[in-house]
C-alpha positions in Angstrom: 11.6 26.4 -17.6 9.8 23.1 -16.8 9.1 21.5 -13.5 10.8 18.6 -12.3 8.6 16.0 -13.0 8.9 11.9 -12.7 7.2 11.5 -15.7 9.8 10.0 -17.7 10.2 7.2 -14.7 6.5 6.4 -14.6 6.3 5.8 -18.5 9.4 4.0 -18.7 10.4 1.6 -16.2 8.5 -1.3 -15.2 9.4 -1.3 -11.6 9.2 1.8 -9.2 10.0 1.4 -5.7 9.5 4.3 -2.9 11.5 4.4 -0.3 13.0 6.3 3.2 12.6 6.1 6.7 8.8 5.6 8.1 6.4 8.8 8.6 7.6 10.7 5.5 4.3 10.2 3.8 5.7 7.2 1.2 2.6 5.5 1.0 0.6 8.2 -0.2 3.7 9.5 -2.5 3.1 5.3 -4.2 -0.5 5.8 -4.7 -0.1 9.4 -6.1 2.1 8.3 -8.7 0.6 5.1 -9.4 -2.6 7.6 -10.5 -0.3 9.6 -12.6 0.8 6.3 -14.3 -2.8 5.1 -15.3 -3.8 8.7 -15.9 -1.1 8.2 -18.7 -2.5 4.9 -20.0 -0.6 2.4 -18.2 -2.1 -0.6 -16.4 -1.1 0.1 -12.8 -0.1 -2.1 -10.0 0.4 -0.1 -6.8 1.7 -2.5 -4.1 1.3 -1.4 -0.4 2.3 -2.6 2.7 0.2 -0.6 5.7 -2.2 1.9 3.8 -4.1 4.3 5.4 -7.8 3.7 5.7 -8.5 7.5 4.6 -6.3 6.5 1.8 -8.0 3.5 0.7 -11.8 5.2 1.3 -10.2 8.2 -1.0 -10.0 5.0 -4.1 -13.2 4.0 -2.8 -12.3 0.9 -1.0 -13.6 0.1 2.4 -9.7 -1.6 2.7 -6.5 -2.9 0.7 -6.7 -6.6 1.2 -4.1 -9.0 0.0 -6.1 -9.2 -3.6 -5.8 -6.8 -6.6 -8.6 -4.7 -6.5 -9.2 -2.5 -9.2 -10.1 1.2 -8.8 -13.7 1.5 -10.5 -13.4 4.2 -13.4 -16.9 5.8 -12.3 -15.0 7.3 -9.3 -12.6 8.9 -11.1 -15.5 10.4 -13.7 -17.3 11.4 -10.8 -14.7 13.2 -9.8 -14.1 14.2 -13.6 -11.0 13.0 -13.2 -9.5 11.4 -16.9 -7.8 7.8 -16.6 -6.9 6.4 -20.0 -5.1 3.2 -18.1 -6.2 1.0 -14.9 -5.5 1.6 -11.6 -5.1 -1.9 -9.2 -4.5 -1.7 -5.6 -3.1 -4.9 -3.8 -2.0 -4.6 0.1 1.1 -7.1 1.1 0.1 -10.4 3.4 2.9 -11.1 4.2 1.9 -14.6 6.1 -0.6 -15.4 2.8 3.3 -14.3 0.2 5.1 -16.6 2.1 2.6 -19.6 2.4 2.6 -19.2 -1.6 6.5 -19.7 -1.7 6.8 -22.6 0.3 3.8 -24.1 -2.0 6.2 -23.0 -4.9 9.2 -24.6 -3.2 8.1 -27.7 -1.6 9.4 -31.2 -2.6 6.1 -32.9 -2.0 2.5 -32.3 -1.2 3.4 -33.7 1.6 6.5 -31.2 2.4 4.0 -28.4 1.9 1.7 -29.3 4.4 4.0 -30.6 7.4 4.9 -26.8 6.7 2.0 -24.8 6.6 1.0 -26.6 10.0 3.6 -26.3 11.9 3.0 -24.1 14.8 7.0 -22.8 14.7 5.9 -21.8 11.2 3.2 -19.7 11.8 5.7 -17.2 14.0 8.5 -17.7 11.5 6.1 -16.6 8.8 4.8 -13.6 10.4 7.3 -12.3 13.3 10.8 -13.0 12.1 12.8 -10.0 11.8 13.0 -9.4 7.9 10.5 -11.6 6.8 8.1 -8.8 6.1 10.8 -6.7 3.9 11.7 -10.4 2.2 8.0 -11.0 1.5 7.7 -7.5 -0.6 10.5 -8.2 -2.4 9.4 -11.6 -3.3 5.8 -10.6 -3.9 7.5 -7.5 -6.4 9.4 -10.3 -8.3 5.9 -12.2 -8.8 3.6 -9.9 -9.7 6.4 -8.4 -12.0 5.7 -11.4 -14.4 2.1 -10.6 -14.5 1.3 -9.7 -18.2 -1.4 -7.7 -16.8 0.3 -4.7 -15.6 2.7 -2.4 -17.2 3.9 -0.6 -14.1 4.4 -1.8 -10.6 5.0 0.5 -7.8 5.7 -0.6 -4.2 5.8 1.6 -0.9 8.6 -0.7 0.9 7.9 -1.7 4.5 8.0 0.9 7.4 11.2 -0.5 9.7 13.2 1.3 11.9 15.9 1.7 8.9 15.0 2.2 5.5 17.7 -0.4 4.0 16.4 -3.2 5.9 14.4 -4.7 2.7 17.7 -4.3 0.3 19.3 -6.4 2.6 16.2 -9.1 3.7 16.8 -11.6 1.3 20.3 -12.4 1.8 19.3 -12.0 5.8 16.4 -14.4 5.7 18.8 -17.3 3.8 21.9 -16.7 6.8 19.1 -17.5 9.0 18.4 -20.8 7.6 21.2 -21.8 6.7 23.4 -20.9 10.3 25.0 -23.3 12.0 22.0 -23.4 14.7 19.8 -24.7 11.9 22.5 -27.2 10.2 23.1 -28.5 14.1 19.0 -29.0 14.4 19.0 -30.5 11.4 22.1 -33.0 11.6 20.7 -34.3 15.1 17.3 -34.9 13.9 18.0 -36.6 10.6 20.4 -39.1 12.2 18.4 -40.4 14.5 14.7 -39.7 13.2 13.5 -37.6 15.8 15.2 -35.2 18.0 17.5 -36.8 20.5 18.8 -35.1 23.5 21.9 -37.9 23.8 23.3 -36.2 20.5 24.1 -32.9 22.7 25.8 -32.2 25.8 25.1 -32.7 29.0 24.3 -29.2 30.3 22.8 -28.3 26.9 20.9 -31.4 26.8 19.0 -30.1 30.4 18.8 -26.4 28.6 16.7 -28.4 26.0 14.7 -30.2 28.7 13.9 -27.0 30.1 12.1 -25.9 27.5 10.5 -28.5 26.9 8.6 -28.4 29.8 8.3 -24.5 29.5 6.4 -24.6 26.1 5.0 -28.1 26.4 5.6 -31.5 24.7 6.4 -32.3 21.0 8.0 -28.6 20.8 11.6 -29.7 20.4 10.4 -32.5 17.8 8.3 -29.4 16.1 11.2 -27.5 16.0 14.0 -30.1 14.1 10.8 -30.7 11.9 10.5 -27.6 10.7 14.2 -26.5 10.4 14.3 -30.1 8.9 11.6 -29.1 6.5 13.6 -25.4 5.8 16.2 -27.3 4.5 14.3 -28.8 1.7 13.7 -25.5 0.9 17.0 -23.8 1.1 17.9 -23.8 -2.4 14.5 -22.7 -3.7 15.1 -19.4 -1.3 18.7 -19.1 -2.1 18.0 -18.8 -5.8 14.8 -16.9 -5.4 16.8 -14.5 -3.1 19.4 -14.4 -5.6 16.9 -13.4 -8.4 15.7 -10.1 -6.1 19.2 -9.1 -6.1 19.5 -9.3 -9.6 16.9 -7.8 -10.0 16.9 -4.8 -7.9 19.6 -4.0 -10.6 17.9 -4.1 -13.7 17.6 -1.3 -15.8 13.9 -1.5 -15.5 14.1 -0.8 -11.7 13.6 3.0 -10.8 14.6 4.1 -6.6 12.2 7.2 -5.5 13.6 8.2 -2.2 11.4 10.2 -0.2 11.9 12.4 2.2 10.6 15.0 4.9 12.4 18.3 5.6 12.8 16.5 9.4 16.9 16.9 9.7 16.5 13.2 10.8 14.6 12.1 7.3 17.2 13.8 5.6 20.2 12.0 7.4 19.1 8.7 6.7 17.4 9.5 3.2 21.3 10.9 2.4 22.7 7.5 3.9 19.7 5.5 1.7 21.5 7.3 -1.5 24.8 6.2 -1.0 24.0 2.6 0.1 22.4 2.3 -3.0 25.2 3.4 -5.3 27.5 1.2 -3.4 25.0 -1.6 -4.1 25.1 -0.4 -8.0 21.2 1.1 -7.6 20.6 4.3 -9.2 19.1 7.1 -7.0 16.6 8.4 -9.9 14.4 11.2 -8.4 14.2 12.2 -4.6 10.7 13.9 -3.1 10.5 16.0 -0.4 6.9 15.5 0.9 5.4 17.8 3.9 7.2 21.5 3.3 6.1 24.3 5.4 5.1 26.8 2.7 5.9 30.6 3.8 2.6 32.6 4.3 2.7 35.9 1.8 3.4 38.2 4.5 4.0 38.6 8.8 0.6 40.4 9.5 0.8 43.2 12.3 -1.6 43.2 14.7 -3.9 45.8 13.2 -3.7 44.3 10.0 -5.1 41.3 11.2 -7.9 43.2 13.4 -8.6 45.2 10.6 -9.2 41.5 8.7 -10.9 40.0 10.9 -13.7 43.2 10.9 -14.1 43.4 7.3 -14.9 39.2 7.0 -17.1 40.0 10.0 -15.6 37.3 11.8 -17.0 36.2 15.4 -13.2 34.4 16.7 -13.4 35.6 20.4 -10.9 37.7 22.4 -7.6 37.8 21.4 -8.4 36.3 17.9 -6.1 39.1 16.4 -3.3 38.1 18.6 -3.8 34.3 17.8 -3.9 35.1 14.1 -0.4 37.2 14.3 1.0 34.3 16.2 -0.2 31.3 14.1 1.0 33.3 10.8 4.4 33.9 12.4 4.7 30.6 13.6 4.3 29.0 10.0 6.9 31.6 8.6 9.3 30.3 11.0 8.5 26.4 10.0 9.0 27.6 6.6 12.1 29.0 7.1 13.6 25.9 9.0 12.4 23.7 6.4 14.0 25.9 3.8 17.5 25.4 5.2 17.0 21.8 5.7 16.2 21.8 1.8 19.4 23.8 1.0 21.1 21.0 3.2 20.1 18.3 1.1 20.2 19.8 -1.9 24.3 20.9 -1.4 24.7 17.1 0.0 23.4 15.7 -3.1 25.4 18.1 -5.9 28.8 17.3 -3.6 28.0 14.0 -4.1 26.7 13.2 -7.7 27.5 17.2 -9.6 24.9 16.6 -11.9 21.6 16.8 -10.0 19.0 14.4 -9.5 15.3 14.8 -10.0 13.9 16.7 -7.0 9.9 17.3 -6.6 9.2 19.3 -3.8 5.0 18.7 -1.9 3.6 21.1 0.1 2.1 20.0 3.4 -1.1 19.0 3.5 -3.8 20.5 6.3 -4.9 16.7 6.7 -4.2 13.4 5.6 -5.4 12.5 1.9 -9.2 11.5 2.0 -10.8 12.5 -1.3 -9.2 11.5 -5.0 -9.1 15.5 -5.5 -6.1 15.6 -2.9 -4.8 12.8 -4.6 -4.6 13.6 -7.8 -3.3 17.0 -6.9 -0.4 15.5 -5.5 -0.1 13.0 -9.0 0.0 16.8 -10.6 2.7 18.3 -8.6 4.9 14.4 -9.0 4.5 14.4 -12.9 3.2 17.9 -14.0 4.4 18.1 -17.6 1.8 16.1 -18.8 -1.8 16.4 -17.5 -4.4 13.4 -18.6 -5.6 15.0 -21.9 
């Protein structure tokens, strides 16, 4: 019998996104199969959002910057490792994605850089909620039309709920387009500059207010920029509408990854069956970070008797520490066992046939060598090893 393997996804699809809630170990689940990928001879884009620096050293990179940076081959023969393809590593910026879209979008030169300087902007671009789960999505549809690469995987954004970036692009256009922003921009198109008469009374010495709270030329700055926004409305709209589309295609593949935590699973379950109601397919889940059960409870003697033969210096009451640290991980094991068997009876109530599943031990310590990494690549896609 062969082991579930998402092979079949990483030699077929274009697109592979991995998503679930935050602290489930995505980001290291994207790299790993990204490596299996270009172990296979594809050309590899893997497209992260906050990597880990042990993660990045590990592909031999000081740090993921906002550029492509390819893995150099010599690490992976040092570590006689065999990659037929290429593996690139690109971090998102989201600040740097979005400066390029309004360059994209702008009516004029002009246009562009009344933008780029305004000082609303530079919040807008970096701290409103969903721009960073809009940005991924919009730097996935660009780099998707790069020739260069024949697979792009993305670990989406960490937030508080993983279905915030399936819904950022329609989220990021409501905010541009709400009645708040019309309202700016009505009152400073008809007069030129923003005008305090077109407003009343009491919200007229709101306004004032701030004004002197955040200093002068803020309220101008403001109906600028929304001003601005508006030029670009229908350049987002469509782009927005393009992700949507997108996020549909065929091509697309949805790893959901998960933890054994009872919360992971919750929301991972939820994840699932927002994404069939969106028409998404749920191709493979992963259950990163299992407990594995020890071979057997030691007794007490047995581990004295263990600890003499290895002639092993551990201090007083080693033996009892041992007894307790093996019975403590048989325990974990257990729990995480029945969280498993929860998911697993959610998911064949739900869909009958079942999905992928690939199951990943926990690791002592977070990945820090390609060795680690490509073990995990193994245990994602183990039916066919780099020949």
């Amino acid at each position: 019998m062969s082991l579930p393997s998402l092979e079949p996804l990483i030699e077929t699809r274009r697109v592979v996104l991995c998503v679930g809630c935050g602290g489930v170990g995505k980001t290291t689940v994207a790299a790993a199969l990204a490596l299996a990928a270009a172990q296979r001879g594809r050309r590899v884009l893997c497209l992260t959002i906050d990597p880990a620096r042990r993660l990045a050293n590990s592909l031999g990179l000081d740090r993921m910057t906002g550029e492509a940076q390819r893995v150099d081959e010599a690490l992976f023969r040092q570590a006689g490792v065999q990659v037929r393809g290429e593996l690139t590593l690109m971090m998102l910026d989201t600040k740097r994605t979005f400066d390029e879209l309004v360059t994209r979008h702008a009516s004029s030169r002009e246009a562009r850089d009344r933008i780029l300087n305004n000082r609303l902007y530079q919040y807008v671009s970096t701290s409103l909620a969903g721009t960073q789960e809009y940005m991924a999505m919009e730097k996935l549809l660009a780099v998707q039309q790069d020739s260069s690469y024949d697979l792009i995987v993305l670990d989406t954004p960490p937030t508080s709920n993983a279905l915030d970036f399936l819904d950022a692009p329609e989220r990021i256009t409501q905010a541009i387009d709400s009645a708040a922003m019309r309202w700016f921009i009505q009152a400073f198109e008809s007069s030129g500059k923003f005008s305090l008469n077109l407003v009343a009374k009491s919200v007229a010495l709101v306004l004032k207010g701030i004004g002197r709270l955040t200093g002068g030329g803020f309220l101008e700055q403001m109906a600028e920029f929304v001003t601005e926004l508006n030029d670009l409305f229908g350049g987002f709209k469509s782009r927005a509408a393009q992700v949507a589309a997108a996020f549909r295609s065929p091509d697309f593949a949805y790893v959901l990854v998960t933890s054994p935590a009872p919360m992971a699973i919750r929301e991972v379950l939820y994840f699932a069956e927002r994404l069939s109601e969106q028409g998404m397919a749920q191709d493979a889940f992963v259950v990163n970070r299992l407990h594995r059960a020890p071979r057997s409870v030691a007794t007490l003697t047995e581990a004295e008797d263990a600890i003499q033969r290895h002639g092993l210096t551990l201090g007083e009451g080693a033996a009892e520490r041992l007894v307790r640290a093996v019975t403590e991980e048989q325990q974990l094991a257990d729990l995480d066992r029945r969280h498993l068997a929860t998911l697993q009876a959610a998911l064949k109530s739900k869909q009958g046939e079942p999905t992928t599943q690939v199951l990943i031990p926990a690791l002592p310590s977070d990945v820090h060598d390609i060795a680690t990494l490509v073990g995990i690549a193994e245990l994602l896609a183990p039916s066919a090893r780099a020949a």
